[in-house]
N, C-alpha and C positions, 0 to 999 in steps of 0.2 A: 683689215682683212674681212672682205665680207663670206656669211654662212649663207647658204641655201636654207629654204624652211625645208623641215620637214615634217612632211602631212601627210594621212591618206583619207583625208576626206572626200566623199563625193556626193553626187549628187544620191546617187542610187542609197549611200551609205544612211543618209539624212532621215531618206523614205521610208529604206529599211529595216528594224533593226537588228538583224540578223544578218546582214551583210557587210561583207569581211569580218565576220567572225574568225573566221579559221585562214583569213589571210597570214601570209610568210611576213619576218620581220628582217626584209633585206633594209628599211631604213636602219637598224639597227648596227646592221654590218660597216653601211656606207658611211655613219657617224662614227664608229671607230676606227673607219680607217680616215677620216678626216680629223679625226685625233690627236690618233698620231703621227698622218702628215704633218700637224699643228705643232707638237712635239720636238717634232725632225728640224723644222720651220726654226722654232724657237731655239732648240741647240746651235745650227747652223748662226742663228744672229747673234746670240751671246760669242760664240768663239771669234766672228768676223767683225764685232764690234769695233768701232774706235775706240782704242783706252785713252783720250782726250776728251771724249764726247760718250760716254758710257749709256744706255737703254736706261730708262726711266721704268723705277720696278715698281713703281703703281702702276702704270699703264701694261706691264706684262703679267702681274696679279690680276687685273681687268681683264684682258682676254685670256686666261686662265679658267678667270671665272665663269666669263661668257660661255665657256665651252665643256666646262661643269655644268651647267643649268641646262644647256643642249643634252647633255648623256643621260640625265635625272629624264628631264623630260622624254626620251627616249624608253626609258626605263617603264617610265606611269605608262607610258601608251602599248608597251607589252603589256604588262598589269592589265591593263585595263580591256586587251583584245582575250586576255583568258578567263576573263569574267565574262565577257561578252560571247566568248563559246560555252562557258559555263551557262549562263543566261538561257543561250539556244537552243542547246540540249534539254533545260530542263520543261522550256515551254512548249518543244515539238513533243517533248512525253508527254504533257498534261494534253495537247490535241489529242491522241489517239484514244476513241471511244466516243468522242464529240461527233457532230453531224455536222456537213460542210457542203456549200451551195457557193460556185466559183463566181467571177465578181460576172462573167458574161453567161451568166444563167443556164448555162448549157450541161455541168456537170454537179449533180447533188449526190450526198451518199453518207456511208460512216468512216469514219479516219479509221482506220488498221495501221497503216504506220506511217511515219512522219522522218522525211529524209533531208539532214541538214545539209547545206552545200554551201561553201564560201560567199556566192551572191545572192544566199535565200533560203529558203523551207518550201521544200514541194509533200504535200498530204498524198498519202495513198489512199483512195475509196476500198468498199469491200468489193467492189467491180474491178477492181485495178486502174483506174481513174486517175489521174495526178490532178494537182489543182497548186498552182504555185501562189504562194502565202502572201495577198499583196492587199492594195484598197480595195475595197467594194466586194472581197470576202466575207461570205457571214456565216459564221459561227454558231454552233444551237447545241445544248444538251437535248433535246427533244429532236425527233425529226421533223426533216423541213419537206414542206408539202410544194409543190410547183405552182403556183398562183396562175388562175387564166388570165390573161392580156388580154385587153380592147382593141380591135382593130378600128382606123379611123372610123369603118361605116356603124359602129356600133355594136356589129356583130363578137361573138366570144371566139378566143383562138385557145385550143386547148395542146397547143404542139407544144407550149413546153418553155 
């Protein structure tokens, strides 16, 4: 009998990690009800059995087992998404009060509050600014000054 894996890994998940934090645990669901399909499965073969030719009860210990180790694991990976909103929570708290400069240069300021969301952490400036929490964010206890840029001809650009 084959299982489906069950995973929610992704790509986003890898980059971020704060995303699916606060994802639903429908694999959870979908594994007991494959359960106890398995269950149903298993009654129905013992009673239809041949009593000539009886089921080999290591092999149905076996996928017993196999389907124990699927629930556990089911289990750790809640576990492990309410640690990962706990995680989330506590490090959007430590942001606010930090200074934050967006990864496309365009938005600097001070974190005021910090809003967790299933695919991420978006920072509030003291402007009202969002700046969503990803690479090439930087981060400063001090504030962050706008550096001038070169432009090819040598000249200073002070936009920003």
């Amino acid at each position: 009998m084959a299982v489906d894996p069950v995973t929610t890994t992704t790509a986003t998940a890898a980059s971020n990690p704060w995303a699916n934090a606060g994802a639903s645990s429908t694999d959870k669901n979908n594994a007991t009800l494959n359960y106890d399909s398995f269950l149903k499965l298993l009654i129905a073969q013992m009673k239809n059995q041949d009593p000539t030719d009886p089921m080999d009860a290591s092999q149905q210990m076996a996928q017993l087992a196999s389907f124990s180790q699927v629930e556990q694991s089911i289990q750790t990976n809640t576990h492990l998404k309410s640690m990962l909103q706990a995680e989330a929570l506590t490090r959007a708290g430590d942001l606010v009060g930090k200074y934050v400069k967006s990864a496309d240069d365009k938005v600097t300021g001070k974190i005021v509050e910090a809003q967790v969301y299933s695919d991420g952490l978006i920072a509030v400036t003291d402007k009202g600014d969002k700046v969503l929490m990803q690479a090439g964010v930087i981060l400063s206890n001090d504030p962050i000054k706008d550096t001038e840029t070169s432009t090819p001809d040598g000249s200073s650009d002070t936009s920003g």
